[in-house]
C-alpha positions as CSV (number, residue, x, y, z in Angstrom):
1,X,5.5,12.2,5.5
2,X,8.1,12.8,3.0
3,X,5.8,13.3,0.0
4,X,3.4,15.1,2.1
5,X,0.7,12.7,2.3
6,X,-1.6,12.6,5.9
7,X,-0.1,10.4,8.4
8,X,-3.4,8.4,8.1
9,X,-2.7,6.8,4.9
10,X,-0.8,4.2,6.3
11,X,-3.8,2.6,7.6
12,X,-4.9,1.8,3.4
13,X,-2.3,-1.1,3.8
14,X,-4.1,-2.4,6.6
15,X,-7.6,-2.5,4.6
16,X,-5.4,-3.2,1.6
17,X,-3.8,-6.4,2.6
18,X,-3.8,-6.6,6.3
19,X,0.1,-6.1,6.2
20,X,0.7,-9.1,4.4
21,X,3.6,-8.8,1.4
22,X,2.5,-12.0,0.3
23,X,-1.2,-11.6,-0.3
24,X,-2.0,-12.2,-3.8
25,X,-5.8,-10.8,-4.9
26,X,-8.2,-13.2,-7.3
27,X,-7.7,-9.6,-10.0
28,X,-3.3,-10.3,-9.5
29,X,-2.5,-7.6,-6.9
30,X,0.7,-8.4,-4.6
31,X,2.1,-7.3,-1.6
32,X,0.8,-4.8,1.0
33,X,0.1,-2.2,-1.2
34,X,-2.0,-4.6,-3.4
35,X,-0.3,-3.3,-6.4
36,X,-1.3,-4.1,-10.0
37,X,1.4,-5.1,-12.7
38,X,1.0,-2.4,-15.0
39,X,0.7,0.1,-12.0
40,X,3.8,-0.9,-10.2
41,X,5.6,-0.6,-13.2
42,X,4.6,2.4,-13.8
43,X,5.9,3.8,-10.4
44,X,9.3,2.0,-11.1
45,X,8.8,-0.9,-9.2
46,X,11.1,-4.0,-10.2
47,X,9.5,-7.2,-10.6
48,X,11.9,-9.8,-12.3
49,X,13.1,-13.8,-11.9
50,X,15.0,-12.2,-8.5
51,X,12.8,-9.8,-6.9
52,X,9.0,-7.9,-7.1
53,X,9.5,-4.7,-5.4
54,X,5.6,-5.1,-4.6
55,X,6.1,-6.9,-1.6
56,X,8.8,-4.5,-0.8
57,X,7.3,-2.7,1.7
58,X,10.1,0.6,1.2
59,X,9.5,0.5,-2.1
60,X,5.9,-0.2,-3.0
61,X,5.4,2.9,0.1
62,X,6.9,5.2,-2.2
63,X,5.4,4.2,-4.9
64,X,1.8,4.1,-3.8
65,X,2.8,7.6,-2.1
66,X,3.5,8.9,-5.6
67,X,0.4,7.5,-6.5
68,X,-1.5,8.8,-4.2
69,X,0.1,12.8,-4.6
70,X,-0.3,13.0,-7.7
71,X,-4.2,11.2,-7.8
72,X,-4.4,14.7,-4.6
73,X,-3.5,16.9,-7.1
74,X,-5.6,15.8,-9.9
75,X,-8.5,15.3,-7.6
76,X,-8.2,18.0,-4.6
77,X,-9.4,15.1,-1.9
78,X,-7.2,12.7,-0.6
79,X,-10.8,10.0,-0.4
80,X,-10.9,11.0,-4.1
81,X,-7.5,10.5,-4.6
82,X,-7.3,6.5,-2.0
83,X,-11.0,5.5,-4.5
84,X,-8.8,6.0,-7.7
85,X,-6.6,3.4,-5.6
86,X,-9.1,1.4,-5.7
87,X,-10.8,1.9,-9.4
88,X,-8.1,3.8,-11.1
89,X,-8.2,7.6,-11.9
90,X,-9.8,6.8,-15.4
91,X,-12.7,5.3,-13.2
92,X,-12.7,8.8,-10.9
93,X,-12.7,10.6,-13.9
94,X,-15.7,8.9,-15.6
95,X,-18.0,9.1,-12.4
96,X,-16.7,13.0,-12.2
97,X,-17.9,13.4,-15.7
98,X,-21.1,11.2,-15.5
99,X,-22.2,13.8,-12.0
100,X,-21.9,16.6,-13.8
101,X,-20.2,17.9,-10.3
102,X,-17.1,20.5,-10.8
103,X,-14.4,19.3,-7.9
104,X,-16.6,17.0,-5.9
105,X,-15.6,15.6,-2.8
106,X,-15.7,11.5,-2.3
107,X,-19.0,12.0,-0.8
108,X,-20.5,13.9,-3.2
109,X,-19.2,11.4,-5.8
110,X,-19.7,8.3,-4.3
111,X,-22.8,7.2,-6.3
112,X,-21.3,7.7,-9.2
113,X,-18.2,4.9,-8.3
114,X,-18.1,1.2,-8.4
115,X,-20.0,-0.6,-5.5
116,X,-16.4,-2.0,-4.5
117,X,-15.2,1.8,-4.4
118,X,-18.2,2.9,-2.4
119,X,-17.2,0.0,0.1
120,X,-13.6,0.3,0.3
121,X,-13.4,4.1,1.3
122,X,-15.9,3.8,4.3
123,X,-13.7,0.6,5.9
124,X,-10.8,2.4,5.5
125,X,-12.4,5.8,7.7
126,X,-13.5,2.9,10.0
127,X,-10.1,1.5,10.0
128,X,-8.4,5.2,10.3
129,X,-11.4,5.9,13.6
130,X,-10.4,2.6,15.1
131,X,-6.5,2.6,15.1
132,X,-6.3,6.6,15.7
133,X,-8.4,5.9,18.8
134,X,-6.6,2.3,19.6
135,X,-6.0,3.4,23.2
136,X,-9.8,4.1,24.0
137,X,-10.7,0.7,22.6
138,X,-7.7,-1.1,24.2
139,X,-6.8,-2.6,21.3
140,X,-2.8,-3.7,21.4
141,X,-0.5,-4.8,18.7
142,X,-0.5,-8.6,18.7
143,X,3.2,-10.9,19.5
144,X,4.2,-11.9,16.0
145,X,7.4,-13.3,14.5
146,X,8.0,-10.3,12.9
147,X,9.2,-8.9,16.3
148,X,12.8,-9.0,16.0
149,X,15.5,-6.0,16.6
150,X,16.1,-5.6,13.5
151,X,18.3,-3.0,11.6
152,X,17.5,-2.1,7.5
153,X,20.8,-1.6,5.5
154,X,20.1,-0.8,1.9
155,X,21.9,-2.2,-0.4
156,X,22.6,-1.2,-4.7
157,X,23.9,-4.4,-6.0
158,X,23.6,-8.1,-5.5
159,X,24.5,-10.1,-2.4
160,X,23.8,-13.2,-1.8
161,X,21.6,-14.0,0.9
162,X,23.8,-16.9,2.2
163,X,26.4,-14.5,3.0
164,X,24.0,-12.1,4.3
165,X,23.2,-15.0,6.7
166,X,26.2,-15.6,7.8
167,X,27.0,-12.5,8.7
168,X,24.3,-11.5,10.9
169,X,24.2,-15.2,12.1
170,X,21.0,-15.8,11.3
171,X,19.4,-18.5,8.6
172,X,18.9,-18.4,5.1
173,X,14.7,-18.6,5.6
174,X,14.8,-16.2,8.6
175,X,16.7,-13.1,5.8
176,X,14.0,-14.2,3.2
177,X,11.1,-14.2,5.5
178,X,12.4,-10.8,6.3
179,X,12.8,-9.8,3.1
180,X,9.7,-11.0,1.3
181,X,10.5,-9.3,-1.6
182,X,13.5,-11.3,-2.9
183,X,12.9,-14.8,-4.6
């Protein structure tokens, strides 16, 4: 909302990674963003012996909301701009060129992308339908772990996570499960 991105992006996580900050892909993309190495380094994301900001899920959203902005304004159609999250805007640019189309919409490109690409944009509309219209299908978030009151506090330099622990009175495993980024 802050970068000016449709609301409905938030369901690409879901068809990204199913929420999960630890899922690793067979090509090396982490967290629930899926995010590439090179790519999350490129959006300033800090992956070290201490932490990868990839399974961040703060961090890697404004990242891949950078991402995606600035793949809108290069493409002029936010599916153009979620299938160059999926192939990489060289790729979009490629199948632009190869269609001989001037601004093309996903649809009008869509040949022209990888088969992944041509899959991945029509299960995220299906996943956008679904959970826009979760009350006419009666579907209800499931009871996980992950429901606890819980309050985020930022933080700009190193604590240690036993002392965090402590002082919420919780255990060391329960902060890192928490906080999946932090190793």
């Amino acid at each position: 909302q802050e970068m000016g991105l449709p609301e409905e992006i938030k369901y690409l996580s879901l068809v990204e990674s199913s929420l999960n900050p630890h899922l690793v892909s067979t090509s090396g993309a982490v967290g629930p963003w899926q995010f590439m190495y090179a790519t999350a380094r490129g959006y300033d994301l800090d992956m070290n012996s201490h932490i990868d900001e990839r399974k961040d899920i703060y961090a890697s959203t404004y990242a891949v909301s950078s991402y995606l902005k600035a793949s809108y304004d290069q493409f002029n159609d936010w599916l153009l701009a979620l299938a160059s999250y999926n192939c990489g805007r060289g790729c979009v640019q490629r199948a632009i060129a190869r269609s001989g189309l001037t601004n093309p919409t996903y649809w009008e490109l869509s040949l022209f992308l990888p088969k992944e690409t041509q899959n991945y944009i029509p299960k995220y509309v299906a996943m956008t339908y679904v959970l826009n219209n979760a009350d006419y299908y009666d579907i209800q978030p499931a009871a996980t772990e992950l429901d606890y009151d819980t309050r985020v506090v930022m933080v700009d330099k190193a604590v240690d996570l036993r002392h965090i622990a402590q002082a919420v009175n919780l255990e060391v495993e329960d902060i890192k499960h928490f906080n999946p980024a932090y190793k």
